[in-house]
C-alpha positions as CSV (number, residue, x, y, z in Angstrom):
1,X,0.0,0.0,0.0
2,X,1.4,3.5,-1.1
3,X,1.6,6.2,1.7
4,X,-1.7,8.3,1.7
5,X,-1.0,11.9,1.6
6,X,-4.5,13.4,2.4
7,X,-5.0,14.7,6.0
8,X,-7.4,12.7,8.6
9,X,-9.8,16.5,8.4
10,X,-9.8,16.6,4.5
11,X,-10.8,12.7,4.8
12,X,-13.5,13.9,7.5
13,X,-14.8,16.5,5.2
14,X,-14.9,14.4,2.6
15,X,-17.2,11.6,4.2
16,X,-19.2,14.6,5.7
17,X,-19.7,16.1,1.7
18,X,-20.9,12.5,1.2
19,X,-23.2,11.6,3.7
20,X,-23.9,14.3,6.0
21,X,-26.8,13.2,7.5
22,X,-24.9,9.5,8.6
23,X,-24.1,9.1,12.8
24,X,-20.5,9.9,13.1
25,X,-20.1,10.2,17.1
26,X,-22.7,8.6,20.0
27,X,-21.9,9.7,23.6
28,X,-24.5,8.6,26.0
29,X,-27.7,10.7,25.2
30,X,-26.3,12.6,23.1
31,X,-25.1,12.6,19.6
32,X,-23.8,14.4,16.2
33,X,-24.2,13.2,12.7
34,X,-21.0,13.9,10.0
35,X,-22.6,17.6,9.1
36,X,-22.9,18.3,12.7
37,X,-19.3,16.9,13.6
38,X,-17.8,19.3,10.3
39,X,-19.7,22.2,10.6
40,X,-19.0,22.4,14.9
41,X,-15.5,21.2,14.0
42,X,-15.0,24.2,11.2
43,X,-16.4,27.3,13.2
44,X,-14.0,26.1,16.2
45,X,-11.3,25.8,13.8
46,X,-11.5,29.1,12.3
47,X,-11.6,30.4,15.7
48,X,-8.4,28.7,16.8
49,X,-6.8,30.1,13.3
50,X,-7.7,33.4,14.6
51,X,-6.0,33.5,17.4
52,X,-2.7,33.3,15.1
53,X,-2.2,29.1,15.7
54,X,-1.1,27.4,12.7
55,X,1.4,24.8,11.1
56,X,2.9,23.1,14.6
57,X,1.5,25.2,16.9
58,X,0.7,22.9,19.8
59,X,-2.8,23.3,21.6
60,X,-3.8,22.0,24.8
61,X,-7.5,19.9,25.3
62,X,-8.1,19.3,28.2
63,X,-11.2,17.2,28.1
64,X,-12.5,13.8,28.6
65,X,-13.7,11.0,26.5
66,X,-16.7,12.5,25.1
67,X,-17.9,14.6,22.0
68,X,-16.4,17.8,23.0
69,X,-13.2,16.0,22.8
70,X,-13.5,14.7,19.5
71,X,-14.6,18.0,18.1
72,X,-11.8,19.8,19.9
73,X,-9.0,17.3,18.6
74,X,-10.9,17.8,14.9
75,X,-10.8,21.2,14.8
76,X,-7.0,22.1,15.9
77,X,-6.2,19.9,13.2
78,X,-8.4,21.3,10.7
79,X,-6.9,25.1,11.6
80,X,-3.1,23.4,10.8
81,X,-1.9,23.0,14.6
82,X,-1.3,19.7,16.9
83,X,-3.7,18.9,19.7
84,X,-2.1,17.9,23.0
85,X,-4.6,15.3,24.7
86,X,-4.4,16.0,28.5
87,X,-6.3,13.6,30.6
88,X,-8.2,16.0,33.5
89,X,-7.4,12.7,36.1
90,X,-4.2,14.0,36.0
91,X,-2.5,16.1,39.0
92,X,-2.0,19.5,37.9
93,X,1.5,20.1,38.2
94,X,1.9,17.0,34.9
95,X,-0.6,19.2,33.1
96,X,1.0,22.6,33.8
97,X,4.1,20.6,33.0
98,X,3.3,19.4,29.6
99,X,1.6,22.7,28.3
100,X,4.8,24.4,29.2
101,X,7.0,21.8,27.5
102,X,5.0,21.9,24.7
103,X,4.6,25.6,23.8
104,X,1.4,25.7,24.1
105,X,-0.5,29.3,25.0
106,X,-4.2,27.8,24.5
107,X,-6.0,25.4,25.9
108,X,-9.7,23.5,24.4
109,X,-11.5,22.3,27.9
110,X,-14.9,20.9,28.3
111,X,-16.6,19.3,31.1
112,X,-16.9,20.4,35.2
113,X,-13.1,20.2,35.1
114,X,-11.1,20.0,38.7
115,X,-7.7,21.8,37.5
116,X,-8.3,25.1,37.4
117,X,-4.5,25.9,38.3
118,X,-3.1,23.9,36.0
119,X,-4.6,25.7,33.1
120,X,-4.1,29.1,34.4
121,X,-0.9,30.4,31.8
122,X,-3.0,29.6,29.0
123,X,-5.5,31.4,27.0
124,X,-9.0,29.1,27.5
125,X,-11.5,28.1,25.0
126,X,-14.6,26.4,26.7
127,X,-16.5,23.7,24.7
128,X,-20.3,22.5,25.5
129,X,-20.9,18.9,25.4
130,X,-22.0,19.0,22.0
131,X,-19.0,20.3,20.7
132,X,-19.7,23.9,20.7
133,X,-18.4,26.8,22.3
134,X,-19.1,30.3,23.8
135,X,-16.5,32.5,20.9
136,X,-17.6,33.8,17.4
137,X,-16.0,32.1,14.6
138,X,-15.0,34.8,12.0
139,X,-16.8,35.3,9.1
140,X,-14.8,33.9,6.5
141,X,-14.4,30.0,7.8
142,X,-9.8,28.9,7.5
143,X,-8.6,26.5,5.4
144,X,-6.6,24.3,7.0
145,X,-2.7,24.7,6.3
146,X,-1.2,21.3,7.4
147,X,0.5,19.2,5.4
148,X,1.5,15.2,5.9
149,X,4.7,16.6,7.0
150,X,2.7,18.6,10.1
151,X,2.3,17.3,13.2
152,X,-1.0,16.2,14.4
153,X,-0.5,15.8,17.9
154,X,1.6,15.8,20.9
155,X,1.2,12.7,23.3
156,X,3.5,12.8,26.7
157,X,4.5,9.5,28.1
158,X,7.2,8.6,30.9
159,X,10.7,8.0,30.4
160,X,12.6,6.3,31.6
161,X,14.5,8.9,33.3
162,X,11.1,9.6,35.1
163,X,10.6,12.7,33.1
164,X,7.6,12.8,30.7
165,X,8.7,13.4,27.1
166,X,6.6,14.9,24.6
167,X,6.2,12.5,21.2
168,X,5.4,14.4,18.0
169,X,3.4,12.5,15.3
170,X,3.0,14.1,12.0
171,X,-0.3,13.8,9.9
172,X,1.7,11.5,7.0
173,X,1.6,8.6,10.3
174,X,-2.1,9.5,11.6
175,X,-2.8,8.9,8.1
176,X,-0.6,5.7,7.5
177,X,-2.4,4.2,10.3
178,X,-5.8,4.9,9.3
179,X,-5.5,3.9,6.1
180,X,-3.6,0.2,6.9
181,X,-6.8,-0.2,10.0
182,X,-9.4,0.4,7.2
183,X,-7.6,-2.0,5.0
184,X,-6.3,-4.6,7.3
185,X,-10.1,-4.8,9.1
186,X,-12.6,-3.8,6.4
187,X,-13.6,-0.6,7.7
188,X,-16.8,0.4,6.3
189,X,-19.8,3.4,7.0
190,X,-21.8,0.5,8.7
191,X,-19.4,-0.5,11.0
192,X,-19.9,0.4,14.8
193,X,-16.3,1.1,16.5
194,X,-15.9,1.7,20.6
195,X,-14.5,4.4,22.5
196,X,-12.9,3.1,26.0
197,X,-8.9,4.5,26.0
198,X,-8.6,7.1,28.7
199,X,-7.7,10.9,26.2
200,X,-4.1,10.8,26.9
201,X,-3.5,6.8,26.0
202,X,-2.2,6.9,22.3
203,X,-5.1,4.1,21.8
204,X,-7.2,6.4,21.9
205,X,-6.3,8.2,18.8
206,X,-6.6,4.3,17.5
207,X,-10.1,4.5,18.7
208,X,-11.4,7.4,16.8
209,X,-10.1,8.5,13.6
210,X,-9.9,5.5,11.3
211,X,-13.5,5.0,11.8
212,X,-14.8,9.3,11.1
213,X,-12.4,9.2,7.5
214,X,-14.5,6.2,6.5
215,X,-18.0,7.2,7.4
216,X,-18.7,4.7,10.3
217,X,-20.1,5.4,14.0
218,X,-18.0,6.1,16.9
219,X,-19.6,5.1,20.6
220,X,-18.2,6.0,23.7
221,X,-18.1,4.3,27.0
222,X,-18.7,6.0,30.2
223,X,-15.7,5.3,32.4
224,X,-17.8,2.4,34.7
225,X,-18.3,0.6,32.0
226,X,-15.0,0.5,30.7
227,X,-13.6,-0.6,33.8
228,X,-16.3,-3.6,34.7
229,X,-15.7,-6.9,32.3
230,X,-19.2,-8.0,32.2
231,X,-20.5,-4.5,32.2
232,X,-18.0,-4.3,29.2
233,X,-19.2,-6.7,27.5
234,X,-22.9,-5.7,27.6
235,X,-22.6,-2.7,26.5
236,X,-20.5,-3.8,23.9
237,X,-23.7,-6.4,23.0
238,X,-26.5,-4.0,23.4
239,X,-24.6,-1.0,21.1
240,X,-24.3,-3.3,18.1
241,X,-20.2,-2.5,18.4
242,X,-18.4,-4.9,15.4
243,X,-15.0,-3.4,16.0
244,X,-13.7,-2.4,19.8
245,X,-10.4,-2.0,20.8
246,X,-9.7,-3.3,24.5
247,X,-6.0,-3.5,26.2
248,X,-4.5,-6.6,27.0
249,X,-5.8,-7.3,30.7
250,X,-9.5,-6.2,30.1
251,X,-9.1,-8.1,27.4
252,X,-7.9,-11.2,28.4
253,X,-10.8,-11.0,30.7
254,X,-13.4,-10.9,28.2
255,X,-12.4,-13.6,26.7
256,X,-13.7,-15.5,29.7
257,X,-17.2,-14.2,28.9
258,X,-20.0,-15.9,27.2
259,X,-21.5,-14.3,24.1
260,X,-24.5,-14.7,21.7
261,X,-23.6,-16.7,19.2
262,X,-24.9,-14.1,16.4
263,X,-23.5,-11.0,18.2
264,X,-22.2,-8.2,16.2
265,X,-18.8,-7.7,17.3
266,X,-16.4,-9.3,14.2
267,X,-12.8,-7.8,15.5
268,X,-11.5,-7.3,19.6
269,X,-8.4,-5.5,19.1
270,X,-5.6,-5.7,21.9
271,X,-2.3,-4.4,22.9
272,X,-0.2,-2.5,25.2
273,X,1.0,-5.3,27.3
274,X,1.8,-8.7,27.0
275,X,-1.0,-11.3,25.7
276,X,-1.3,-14.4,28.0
277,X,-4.1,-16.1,26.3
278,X,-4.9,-17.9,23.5
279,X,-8.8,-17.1,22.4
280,X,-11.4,-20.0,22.9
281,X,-13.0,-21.7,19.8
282,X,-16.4,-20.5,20.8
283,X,-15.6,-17.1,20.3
284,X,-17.7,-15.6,18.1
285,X,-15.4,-12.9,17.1
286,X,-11.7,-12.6,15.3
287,X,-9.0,-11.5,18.4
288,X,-5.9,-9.2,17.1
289,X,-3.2,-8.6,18.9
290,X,-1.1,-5.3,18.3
291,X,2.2,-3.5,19.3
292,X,3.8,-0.5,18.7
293,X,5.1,2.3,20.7
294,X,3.7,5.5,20.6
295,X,6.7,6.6,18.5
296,X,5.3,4.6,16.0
297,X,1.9,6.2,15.7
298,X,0.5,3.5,18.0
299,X,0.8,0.6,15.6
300,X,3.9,-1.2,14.5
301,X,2.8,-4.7,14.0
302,X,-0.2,-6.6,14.4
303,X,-1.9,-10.4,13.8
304,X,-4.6,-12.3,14.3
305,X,-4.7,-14.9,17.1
306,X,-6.1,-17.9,16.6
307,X,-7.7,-20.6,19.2
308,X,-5.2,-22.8,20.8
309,X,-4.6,-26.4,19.3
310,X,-1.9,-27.4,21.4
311,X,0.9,-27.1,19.6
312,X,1.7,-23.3,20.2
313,X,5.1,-22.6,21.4
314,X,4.9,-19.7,23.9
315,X,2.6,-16.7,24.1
316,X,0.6,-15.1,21.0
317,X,3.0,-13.6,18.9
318,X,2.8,-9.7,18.2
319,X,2.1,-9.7,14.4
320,X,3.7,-8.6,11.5
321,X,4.5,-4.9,11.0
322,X,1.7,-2.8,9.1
323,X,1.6,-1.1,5.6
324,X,4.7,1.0,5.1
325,X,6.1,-0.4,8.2
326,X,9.6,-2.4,9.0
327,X,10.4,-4.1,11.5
328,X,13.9,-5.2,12.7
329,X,15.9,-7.6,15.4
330,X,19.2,-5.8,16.1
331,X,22.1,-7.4,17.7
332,X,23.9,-4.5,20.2
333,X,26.2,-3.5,17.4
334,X,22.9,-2.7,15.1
335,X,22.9,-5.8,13.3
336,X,19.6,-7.2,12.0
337,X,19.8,-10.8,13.6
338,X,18.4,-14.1,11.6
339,X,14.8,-15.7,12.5
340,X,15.0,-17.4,15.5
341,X,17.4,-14.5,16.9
342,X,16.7,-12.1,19.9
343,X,17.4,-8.9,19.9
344,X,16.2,-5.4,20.4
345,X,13.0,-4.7,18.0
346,X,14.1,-1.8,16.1
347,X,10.7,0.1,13.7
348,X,10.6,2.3,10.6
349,X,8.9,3.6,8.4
350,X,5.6,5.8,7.7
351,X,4.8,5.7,11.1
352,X,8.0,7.0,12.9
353,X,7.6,10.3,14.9
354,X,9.1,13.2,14.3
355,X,11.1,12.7,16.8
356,X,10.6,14.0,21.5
357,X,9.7,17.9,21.3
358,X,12.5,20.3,22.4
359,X,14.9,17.0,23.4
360,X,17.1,16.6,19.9
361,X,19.7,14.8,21.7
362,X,17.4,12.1,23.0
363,X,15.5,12.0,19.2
364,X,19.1,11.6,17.8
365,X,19.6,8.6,20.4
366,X,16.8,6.9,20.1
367,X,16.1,7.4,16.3
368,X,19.2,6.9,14.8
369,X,19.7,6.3,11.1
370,X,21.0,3.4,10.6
371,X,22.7,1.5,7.2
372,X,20.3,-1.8,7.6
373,X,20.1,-3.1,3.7
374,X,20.7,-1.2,1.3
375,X,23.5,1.0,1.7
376,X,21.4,3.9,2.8
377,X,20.8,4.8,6.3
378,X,17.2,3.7,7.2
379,X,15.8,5.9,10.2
380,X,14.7,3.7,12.9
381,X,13.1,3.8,16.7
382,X,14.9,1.6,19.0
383,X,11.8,0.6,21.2
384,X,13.9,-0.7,23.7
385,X,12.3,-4.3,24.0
386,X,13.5,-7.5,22.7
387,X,12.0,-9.9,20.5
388,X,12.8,-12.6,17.3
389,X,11.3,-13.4,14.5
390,X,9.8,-16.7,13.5
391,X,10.1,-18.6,10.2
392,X,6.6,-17.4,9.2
393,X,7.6,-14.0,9.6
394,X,6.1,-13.1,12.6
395,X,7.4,-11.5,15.6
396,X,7.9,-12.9,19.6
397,X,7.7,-10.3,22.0
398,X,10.3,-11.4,24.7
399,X,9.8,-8.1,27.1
400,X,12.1,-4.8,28.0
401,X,16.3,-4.7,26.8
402,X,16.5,-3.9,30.5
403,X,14.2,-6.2,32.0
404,X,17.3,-8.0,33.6
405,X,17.8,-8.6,37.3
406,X,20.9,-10.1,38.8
407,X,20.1,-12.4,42.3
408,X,22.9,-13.9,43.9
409,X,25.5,-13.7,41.3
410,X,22.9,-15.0,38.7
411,X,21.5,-13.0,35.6
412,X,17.7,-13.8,35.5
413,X,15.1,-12.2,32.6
414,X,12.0,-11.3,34.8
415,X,9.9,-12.3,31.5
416,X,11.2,-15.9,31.4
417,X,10.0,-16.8,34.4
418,X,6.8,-15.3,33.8
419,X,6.5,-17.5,30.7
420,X,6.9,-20.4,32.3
421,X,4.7,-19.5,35.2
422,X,2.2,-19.0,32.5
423,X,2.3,-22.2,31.4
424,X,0.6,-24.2,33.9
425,X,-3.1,-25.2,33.2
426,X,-4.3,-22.9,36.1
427,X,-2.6,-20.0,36.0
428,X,-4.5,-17.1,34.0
429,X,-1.7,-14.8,34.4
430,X,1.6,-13.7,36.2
431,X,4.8,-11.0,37.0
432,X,7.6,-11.4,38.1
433,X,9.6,-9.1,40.2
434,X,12.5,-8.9,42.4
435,X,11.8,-7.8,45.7
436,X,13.9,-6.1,49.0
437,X,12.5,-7.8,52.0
438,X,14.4,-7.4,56.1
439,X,17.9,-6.6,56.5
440,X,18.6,-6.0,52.8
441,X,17.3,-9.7,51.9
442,X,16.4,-10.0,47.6
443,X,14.1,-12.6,46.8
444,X,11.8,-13.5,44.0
445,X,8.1,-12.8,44.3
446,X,5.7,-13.9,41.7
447,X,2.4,-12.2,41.8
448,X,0.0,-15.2,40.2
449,X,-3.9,-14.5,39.1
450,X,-5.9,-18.5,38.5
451,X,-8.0,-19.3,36.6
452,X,-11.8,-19.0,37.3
453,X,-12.5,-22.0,39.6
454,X,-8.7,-23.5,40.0
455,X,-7.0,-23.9,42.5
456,X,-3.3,-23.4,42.8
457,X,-0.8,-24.5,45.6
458,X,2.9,-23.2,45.9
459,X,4.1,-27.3,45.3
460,X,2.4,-27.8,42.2
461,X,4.1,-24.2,40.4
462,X,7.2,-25.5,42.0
463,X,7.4,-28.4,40.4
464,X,5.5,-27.4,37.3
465,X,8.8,-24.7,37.1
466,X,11.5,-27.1,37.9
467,X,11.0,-28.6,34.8
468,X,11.2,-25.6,32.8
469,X,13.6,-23.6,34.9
470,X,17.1,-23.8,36.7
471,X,16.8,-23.8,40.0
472,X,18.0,-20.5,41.3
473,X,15.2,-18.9,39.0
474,X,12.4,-21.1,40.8
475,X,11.0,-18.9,43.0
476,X,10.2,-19.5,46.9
477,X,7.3,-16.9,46.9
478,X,3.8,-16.8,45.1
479,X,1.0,-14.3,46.2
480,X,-2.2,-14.8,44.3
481,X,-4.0,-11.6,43.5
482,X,-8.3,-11.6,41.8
483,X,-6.0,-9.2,39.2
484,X,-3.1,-7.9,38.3
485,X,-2.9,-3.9,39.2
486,X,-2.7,-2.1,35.7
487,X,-2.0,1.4,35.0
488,X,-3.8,4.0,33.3
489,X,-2.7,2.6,30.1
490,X,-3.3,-0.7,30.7
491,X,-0.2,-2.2,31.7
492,X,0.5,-4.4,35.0
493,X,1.9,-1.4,37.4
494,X,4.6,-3.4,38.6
495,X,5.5,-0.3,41.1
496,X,2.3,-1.0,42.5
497,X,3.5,-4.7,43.1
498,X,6.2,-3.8,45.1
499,X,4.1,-2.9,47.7
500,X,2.2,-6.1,48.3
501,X,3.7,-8.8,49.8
502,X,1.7,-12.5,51.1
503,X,-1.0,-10.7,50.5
504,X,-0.4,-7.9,53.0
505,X,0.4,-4.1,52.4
506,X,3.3,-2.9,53.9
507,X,2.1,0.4,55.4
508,X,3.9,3.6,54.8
509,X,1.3,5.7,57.0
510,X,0.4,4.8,60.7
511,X,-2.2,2.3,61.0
512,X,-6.1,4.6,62.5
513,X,-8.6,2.0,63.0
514,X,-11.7,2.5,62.6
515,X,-13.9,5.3,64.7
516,X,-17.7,4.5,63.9
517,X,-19.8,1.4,63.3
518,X,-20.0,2.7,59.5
519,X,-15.9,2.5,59.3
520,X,-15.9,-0.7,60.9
521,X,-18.0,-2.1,58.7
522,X,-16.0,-0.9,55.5
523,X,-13.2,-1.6,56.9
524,X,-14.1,-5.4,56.8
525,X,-15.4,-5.0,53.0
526,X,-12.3,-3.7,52.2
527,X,-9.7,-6.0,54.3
528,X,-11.5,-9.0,52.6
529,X,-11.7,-7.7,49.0
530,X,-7.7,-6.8,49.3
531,X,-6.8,-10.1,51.1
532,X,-5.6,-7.7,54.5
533,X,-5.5,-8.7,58.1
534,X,-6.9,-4.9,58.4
535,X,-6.8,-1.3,56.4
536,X,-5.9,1.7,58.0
537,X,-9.0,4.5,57.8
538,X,-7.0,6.9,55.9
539,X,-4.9,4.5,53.2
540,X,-5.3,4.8,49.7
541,X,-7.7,1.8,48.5
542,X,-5.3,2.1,45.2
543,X,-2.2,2.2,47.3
544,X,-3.2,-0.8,49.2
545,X,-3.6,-3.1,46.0
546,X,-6.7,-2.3,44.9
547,X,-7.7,-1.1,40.9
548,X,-10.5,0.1,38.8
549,X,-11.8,-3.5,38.3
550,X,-11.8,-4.5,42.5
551,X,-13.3,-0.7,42.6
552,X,-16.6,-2.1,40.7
553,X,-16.8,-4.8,43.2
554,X,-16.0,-2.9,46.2
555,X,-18.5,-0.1,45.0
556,X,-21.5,-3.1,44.7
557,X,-20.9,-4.4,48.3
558,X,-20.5,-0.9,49.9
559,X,-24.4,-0.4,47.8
560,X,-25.6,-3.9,49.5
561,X,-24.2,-3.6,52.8
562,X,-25.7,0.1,53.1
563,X,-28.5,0.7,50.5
564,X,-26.6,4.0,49.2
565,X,-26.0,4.4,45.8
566,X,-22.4,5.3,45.8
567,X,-20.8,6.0,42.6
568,X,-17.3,3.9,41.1
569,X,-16.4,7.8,40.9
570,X,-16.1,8.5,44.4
571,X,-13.7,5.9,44.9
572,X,-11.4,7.5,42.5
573,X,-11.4,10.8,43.5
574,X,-11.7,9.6,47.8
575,X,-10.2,6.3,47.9
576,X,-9.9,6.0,51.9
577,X,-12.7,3.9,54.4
578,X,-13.1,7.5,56.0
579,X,-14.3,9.4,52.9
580,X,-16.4,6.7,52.1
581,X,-17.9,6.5,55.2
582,X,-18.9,10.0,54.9
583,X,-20.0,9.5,52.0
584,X,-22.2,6.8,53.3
585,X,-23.4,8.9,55.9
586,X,-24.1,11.8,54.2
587,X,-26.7,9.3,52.1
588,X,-27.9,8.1,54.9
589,X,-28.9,11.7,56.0
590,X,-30.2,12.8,52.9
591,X,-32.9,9.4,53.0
592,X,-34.0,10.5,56.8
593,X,-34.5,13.6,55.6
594,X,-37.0,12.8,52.7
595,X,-39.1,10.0,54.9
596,X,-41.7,12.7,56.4
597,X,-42.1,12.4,60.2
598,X,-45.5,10.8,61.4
599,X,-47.8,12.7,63.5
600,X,-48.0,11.8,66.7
């Protein structure tokens, strides 16, 4: 396929000249068709051009999944500049942080937004839930400058150093992957596509614009949904969705689920971690799995997984790499290594980033040009994770270059032993890590969630490993866990591991028991759901092991226990026993108060 040089807005304009009247974007109650979506998306657009921000200017949007966002990200690239997705969950000082970094002297925001400081160096353009706004666009409607050359958008993730570094991607790779997603999956204006990434996840771009330049319907998920399996996968029924994008723990969950046999779903799409599972035969709908950095415009490779027949060799591999996109195995002298080889998986192509804004010296490091085939140097991202490729071309994902740790004089990959972990019949996934314990002690902890309805014993992993393993990388320590902490991206937060040990947070706060009846009572509800002896009134539910999807369950048993209607919410934004028994009592309150008092 030959690189597309139209922009995603010229595409959007195009399927709104064609069809205007077609459903382009479905957010709860409300909704815009394609003329809607272009003609909100235009007047903003204009506006933004009128303020003097053009060809890589970089505007903040500050907004979360919903409409507003969609029109926001549409319309700064229509008027030429990049959009900078900032996720409003985030503590002010990274937003402030990333606005500054980036350049950018306005800010798109929508929604009853809680970060007020961090947006207060930067002009402010307010958008209503439909997309709209509160400014005059000028008369005469600007025609967007941007070439495939432009950048589309900014996207901060961590480094490695711990700083966040700002990724530029350029429209020619926004439009390289839209036009390999609409090939590769048979994108069409009847298809139905879900919305669940969190705004400042690089899927989330995934999510959106390869569906609007092809005329289909985009639905997005309220954030309780997206974080409850079987809620999930309801709503996923009852929408009609044929194409949905889910990362690799949510998904891996699903997969567990039962579905109608006609459903509509054809295509689950998954990435940004490592996939555990093979799909069962009964599922009524193809399973991808994807990888790519978000230097590579959030797609490198990608491949279909098929059911298990018993002959698989490891873990689903990670694909092929897409349309206009190489990938290669480098040795540490930046040779490409033979199939079968490991080495560091090395990208290039249409998809490459321009490169870490402001930081040339760590662009020139880690996209170097390299002489690879031809004679010509081929300018490549070194991802920094290891891999080989098979016979048939596809590629193993064998986990970070420096996911090494060194225990008693012994090199051991962290990955390896997860793999064979893995292995056993009731283990539904693993990770590995080296842990501190007294007096300087290092020992290997693995951190093991079973299958539905196994059960597991320390023996029979032992011995399933001593088979597979030598025997200083056998570890002496399993803690099973309902789930593997994940972080906002979708990755197993392995930081957050290294707090739990056998199943009990170590405490960095003074342990306050509990003060009323109501506290007490949580108290309990939590200690159980976590697998504590006992949770201090003031500790962080998240801190203490806990994650979006034990949040659902923790949510329905406070609702049970105390006939409140708590919101998942609530945990997020107070996730201590106290607030919660406030909370609980403040409900409480509010149902005395409407019961009228008898006469007496």
């Amino acid at each position: 396929m030959q690189p597309v040089s139209q922009t995603v807005p010229a595409l959007v304009e195009l399927r709104a000249s064609q069809a205007p009247n077609a459903l382009a974007v479905v957010d709860g109650k409300l909704s815009l068709t394609y003329g809607e979506l272009e003609a909100r998306s235009s007047a903003l657009s204009s506006y933004i051009a009128s303020m003097g921000l053009g060809r890589d200017a970089v505007v903040g949007l500050c907004a979360e999944r919903s409409i507003a966002q969609v029109v926001g990200a549409l319309a700064i690239m229509k008027a030429g500049a990049a959009f900078l997705p900032l996720d409003p969950a985030l503590p002010s000082e990274r937003l402030r942080s990333a606005l500054r970094d980036a350049g950018a002297t306005v800010a798109l925001t929508a929604g009853d937004l809680q970060v007020e400081a961090a947006l207060a160096e930067v002009q402010r353009v307010h958008l209503h839930g439909d997309g709209s706004f509160a400014g005059e666009a000028p008369a005469a409607l600007a025609e967007s400058s941007a070439s495939s050359a432009n950048l589309a958008y900014v996207i901060y993730t961590s480094g490695s150093t711990g700083e966040p570094k700002g990724v530029e991607i350029t429209h020619a790779g926004l439009s390289n992957l839209v036009a390999w997603h609409q090939s590769a999956f048979h994108v069409t204006p009847l298809d139905r596509a879900s919305h669940l990434a969190a705004v400042g996840f690089d899927a989330a771009v995934w999510e959106v614009w390869p569906y609007l330049t092809a005329g289909a319907s985009v639905y997005i998920a309220d954030n309780e949904v997206a974080r409850d399996p079987q809620a999930l996968a309801d709503w996923l029924i009852a929408q009609g969705i044929t194409i949905a994008f889910v990362s690799t723990p949510m998904a891996e969950r699903l997969l567990d689920l039962d579905y109608p046999a006609h459903t509509a779903l054809r295509v689950m799409l998954t990435g940004a971690d490592v996939l555990h599972r093979y799909p069962p035969a009964s599922l009524p709908f193809e399973l991808h799995n994807n990888y790519g950095p978000t230097e590579t415009t959030v797609v490198a490779t990608s491949g279909r997984v098929l059911p298990a027949t018993g002959d698989e060799r490891g873990l689903p591999s990670i694909g092929r790499a897409i349309d206009n996109m190489q990938v290669y195995i480098l040795d540490d002298q930046g040779v490409p290594q033979g199939n079968g080889i490991e080495g560091e998986i090395c990208v290039a192509g249409a998809g490459l980033a321009r490169g870490y804004r402001g930081r040339p010296d760590m662009t020139a490091e880690r996209f170097p040009s390299l002489d690879l085939e031809s004679g010509t140097p081929i300018r490549v991202y070194r991802t920094g994770d290891r891999g080989r490729r098979h016979e048939d071309g596809s590629i193993e994902f064998l986990g970070r270059v420096d996911d090494q740790v060194k225990l008693r004089g012994f090199r051991i990959e962290l990955r390896e032993i997860e793999v064979a972990v893995n292995s056993h019949f009731d283990v539904l996934e693993s990770a590995a890590v080296l842990q501190t314990f007294g007096a300087g002690a290092e020992e290997l902890v693995v951190y093991v969630v079973k299958k539905p309805g196994r059960v597991l014993t320390r023996a029979a992993i032992q011995d399933h490993l001593s088979t597979r393993l030598p025997a200083y990388m056998v570890p002496n320590r399993f803690i099973e866990l309902p789930t593997l902490p994940l972080t906002a991206n979708g990755k197993v937060d392995r930081k957050r591991l290294q707090v739990i040990e056998t199943g009990t947070h170590l405490p960095a706060e003074v342990y306050v028991g509990p003060r009323t009846e109501v506290e007490e009572q949580l108290a309990q509800i939590v200690s159980a759901l976590l697998k504590l002896d006992r949770v201090s009134v003031d500790g962080d539910f998240f801190k203490l092991g806990g994650h979006s999807l034990l949040g659902t369950q923790l949510i329905a048993r406070v609702r049970d226990a105390f006939s409140v209607n708590v919101k998942l919410r609530f945990l997020f934004e107070f996730p201590t026993v106290a607030a919660l028994a406030a909370e609980v009592e403040r409900q409480r309150l509010a149902q005395r108060e409407l019961v009228p008092e008898r006469a007496s």
